[in-house]
C-alpha positions as CSV (number, residue, x, y, z in Angstrom):
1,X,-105.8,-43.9,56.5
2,X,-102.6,-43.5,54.3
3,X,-99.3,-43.3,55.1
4,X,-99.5,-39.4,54.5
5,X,-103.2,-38.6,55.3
6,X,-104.4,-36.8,58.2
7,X,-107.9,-35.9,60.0
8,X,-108.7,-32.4,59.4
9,X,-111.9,-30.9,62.0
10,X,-113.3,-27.5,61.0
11,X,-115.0,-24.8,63.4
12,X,-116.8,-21.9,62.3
13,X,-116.1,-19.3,65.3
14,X,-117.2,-15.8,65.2
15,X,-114.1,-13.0,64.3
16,X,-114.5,-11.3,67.1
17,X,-114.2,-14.1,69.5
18,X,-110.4,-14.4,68.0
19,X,-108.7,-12.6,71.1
20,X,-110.5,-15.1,73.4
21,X,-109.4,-17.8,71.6
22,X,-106.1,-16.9,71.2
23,X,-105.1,-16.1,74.5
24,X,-107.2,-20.1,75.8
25,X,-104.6,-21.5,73.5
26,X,-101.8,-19.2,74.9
27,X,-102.6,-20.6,78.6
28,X,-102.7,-23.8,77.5
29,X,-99.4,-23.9,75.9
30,X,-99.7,-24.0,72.2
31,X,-97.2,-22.4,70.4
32,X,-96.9,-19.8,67.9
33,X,-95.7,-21.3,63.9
34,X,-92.7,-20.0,63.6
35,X,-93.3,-18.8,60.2
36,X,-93.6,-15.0,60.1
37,X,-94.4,-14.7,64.2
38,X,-97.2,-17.2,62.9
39,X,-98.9,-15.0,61.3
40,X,-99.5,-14.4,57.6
41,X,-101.5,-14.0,54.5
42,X,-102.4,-16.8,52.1
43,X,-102.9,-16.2,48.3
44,X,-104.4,-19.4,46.5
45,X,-105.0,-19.9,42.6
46,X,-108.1,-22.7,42.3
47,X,-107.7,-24.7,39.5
48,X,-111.2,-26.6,38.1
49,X,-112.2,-28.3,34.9
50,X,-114.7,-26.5,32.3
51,X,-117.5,-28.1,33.5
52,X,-116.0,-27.4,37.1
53,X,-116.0,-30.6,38.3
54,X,-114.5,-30.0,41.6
55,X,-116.8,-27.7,42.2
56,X,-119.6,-29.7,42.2
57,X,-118.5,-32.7,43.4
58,X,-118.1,-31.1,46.8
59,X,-121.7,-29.6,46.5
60,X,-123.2,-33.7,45.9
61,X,-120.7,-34.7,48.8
62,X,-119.0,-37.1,46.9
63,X,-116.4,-39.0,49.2
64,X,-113.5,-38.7,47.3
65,X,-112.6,-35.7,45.9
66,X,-110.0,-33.4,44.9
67,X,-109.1,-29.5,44.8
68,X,-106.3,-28.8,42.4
69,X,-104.5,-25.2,43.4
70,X,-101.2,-23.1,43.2
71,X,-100.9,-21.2,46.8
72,X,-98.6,-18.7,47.9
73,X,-97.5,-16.4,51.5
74,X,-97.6,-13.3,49.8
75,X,-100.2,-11.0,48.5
76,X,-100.2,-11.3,45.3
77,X,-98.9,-14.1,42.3
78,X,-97.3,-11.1,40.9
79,X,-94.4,-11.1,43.6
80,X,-92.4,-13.5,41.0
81,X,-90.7,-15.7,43.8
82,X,-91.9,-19.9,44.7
83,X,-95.1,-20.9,43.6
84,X,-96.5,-24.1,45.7
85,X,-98.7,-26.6,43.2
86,X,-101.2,-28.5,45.4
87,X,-103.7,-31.3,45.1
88,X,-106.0,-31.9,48.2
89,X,-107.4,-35.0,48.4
90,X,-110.3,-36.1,50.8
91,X,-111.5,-39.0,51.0
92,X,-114.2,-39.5,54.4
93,X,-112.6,-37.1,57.2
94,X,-109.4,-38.2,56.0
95,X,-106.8,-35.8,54.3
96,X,-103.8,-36.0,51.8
97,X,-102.0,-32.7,50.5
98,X,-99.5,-33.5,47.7
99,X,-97.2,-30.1,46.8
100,X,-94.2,-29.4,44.9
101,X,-93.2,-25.7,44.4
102,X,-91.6,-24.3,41.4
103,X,-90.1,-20.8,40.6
104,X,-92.1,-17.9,38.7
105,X,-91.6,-18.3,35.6
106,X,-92.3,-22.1,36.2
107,X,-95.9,-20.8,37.6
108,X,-96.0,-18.3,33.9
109,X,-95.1,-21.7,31.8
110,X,-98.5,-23.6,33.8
111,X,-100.9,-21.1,33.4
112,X,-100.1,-20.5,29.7
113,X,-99.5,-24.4,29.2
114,X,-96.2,-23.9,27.4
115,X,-93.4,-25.8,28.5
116,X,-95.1,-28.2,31.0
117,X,-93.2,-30.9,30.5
118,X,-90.0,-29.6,31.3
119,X,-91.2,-28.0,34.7
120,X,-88.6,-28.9,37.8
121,X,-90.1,-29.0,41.3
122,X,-87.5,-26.4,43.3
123,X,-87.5,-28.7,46.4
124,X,-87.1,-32.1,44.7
125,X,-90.8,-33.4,44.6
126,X,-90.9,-33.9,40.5
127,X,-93.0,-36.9,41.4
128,X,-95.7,-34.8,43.1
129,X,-95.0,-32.3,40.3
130,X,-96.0,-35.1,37.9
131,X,-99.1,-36.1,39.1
132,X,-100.1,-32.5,39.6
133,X,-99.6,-32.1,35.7
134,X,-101.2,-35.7,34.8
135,X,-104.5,-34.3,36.5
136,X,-104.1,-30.4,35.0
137,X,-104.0,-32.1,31.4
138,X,-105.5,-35.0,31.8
139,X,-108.8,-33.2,32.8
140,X,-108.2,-29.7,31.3
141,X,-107.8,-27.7,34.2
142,X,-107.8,-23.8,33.9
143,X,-107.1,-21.1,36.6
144,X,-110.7,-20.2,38.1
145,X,-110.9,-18.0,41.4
146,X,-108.1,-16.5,44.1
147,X,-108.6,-17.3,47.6
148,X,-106.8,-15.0,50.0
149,X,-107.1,-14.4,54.1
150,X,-104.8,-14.4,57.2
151,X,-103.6,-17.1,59.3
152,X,-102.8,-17.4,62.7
153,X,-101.1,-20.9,63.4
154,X,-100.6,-23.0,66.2
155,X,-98.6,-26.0,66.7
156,X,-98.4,-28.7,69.7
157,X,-97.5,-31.8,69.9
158,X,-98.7,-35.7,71.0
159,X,-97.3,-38.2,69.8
160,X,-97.0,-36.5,66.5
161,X,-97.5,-33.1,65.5
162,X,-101.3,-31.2,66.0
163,X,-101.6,-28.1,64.3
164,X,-104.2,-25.4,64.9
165,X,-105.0,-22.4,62.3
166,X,-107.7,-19.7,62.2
167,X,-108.0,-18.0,59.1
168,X,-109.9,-15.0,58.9
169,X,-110.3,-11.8,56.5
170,X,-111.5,-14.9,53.6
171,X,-111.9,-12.8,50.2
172,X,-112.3,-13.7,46.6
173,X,-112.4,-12.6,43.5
174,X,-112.4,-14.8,39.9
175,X,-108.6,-15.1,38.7
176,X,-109.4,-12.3,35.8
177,X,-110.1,-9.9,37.5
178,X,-107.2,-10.5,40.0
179,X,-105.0,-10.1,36.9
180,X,-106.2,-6.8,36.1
181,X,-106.4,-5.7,40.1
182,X,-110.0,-6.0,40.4
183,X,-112.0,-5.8,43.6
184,X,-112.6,-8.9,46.2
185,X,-115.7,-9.8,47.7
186,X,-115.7,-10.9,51.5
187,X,-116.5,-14.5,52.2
188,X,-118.2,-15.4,55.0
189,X,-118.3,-11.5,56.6
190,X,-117.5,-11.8,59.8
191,X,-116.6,-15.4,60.5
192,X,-113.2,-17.5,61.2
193,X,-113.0,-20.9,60.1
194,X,-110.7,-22.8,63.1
195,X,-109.5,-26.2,61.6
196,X,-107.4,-28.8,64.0
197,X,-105.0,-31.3,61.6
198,X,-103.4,-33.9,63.1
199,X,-102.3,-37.7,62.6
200,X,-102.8,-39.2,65.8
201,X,-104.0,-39.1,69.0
202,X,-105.6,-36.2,70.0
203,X,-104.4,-33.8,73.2
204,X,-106.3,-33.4,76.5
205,X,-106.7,-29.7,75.8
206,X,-109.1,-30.8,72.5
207,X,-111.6,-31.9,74.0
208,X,-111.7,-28.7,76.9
209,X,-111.8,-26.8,74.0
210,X,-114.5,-28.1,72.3
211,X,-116.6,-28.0,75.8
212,X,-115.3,-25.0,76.8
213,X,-116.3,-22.7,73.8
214,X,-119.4,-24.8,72.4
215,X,-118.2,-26.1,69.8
216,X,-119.4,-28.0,66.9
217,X,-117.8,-29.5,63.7
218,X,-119.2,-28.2,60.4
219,X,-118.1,-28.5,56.6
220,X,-116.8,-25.3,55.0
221,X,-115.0,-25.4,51.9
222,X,-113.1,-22.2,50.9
223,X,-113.5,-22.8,47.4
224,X,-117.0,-23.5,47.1
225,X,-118.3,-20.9,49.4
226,X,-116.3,-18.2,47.6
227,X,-117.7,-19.4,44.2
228,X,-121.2,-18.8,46.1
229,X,-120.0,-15.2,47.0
230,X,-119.0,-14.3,43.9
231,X,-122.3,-16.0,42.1
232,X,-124.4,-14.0,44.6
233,X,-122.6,-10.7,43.4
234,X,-122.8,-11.4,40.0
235,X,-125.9,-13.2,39.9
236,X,-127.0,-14.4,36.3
237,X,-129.3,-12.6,34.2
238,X,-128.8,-9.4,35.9
């Protein structure tokens, strides 16, 4: 695993199972992110090639593989404030997240591809900022779908930090229609997708959990299940 990878397990809970599972991790001492009372919404912009490459390479489970995306806490890109600029990498179970952020009219210059070049990461990352625009011109990457859902988040720690988030209320629409205020379809009606990241060891409570509640891992990409929602409401040929 690489210096700044992690192991990333995903749990597919049912929604209204939430207040249970948030009051386990209460008793057992997790803590509430700090960020907004921990929690928030979650806006991401998936990039993908023409062809949409990323798309399918997650569908033929090819082991290393990328997402390209711009994500913000808000509810909309419109809000004009920090942009972040990901790229999440998998390769096996493990995980690498490389993000810069840069201002609005930063975000404006990328989606129009004007300017690129002289874009300035806000927090000093220009070398992740780099590589994010080597791979959105090297492969021709356009804005495709919004992501957005809330978060709850929980952090503990042993030996290094563990952090817990459910996310819940997972809609879509394609990035079009999000420009002109169009309608979002639900993804995954009814469902939370629980995900444990960490870079170590895990805690005692893990594994209590895991027995505790039934648990079993599953894959569930955001991006590609919301690119099935939206193919089953707009179907081809209909």
């Amino acid at each position: 695993m690489t210096k700044n990878s992690r192991h990333e397990f995903k749990y597919i809970i049912d929604a209204h199972m939430m207040p249970i599972f948030e009051e386990y991790l209460q008793k057992i001492g997790l803590d509430k992110d700090t960020a907004q009372d921990g929690s928030y919404i979650v806006t991401s912009l998936y990039f993908d090639t023409p062809l949409l490459d990323d798309y399918h390479d997650k569908l033929s489970g090819v082991k290393f593989r990328r997402k390209m995306r711009a994500r913000i806490y808000e509810n909309s890109f419109s809000y004009g404030g920090d942009v972040w600029l990901e790229i999440k990498e998998k390769h096996n179970m493990n995980i690498r997240k490389i993000r810069s952020v840069v201002d609005g009219d930063g975000f404006a210059s990328l989606l129009h591809n004007t300017d690129v070049a002289a874009l300035k990461s806000r927090n000093g990352n220009d070398a992740q900022l780099r590589k994010f625009l080597h791979y959105f011109q090297m492969k021709n990457y356009h804005p495709n779908i919004v992501v957005r859902y809330k978060r709850s988040a929980y952090v503990s720690y042993f030996l290094s930090e563990i952090r817990l988030t459910i996310d819940y209320d997972i809609e879509t629409c394609a990035w079009s229609d999000f420009v002109d205020n169009g309608g979002m379809f639900s993804v995954a009606p009814g469902r939370a997708v629980m995900e444990v990241k960490f870079f170590g060891a895990m805690p005692w409570w893990f594994g209590d959990m895991v027995r505790r509640f039934h648990l079993s891992r599953e894959p569930f990409s955001k991006y590609t299940n919301a690119i099935d929602a939206l193919t089953a409401a707009y179907p081809i040929g209909r």
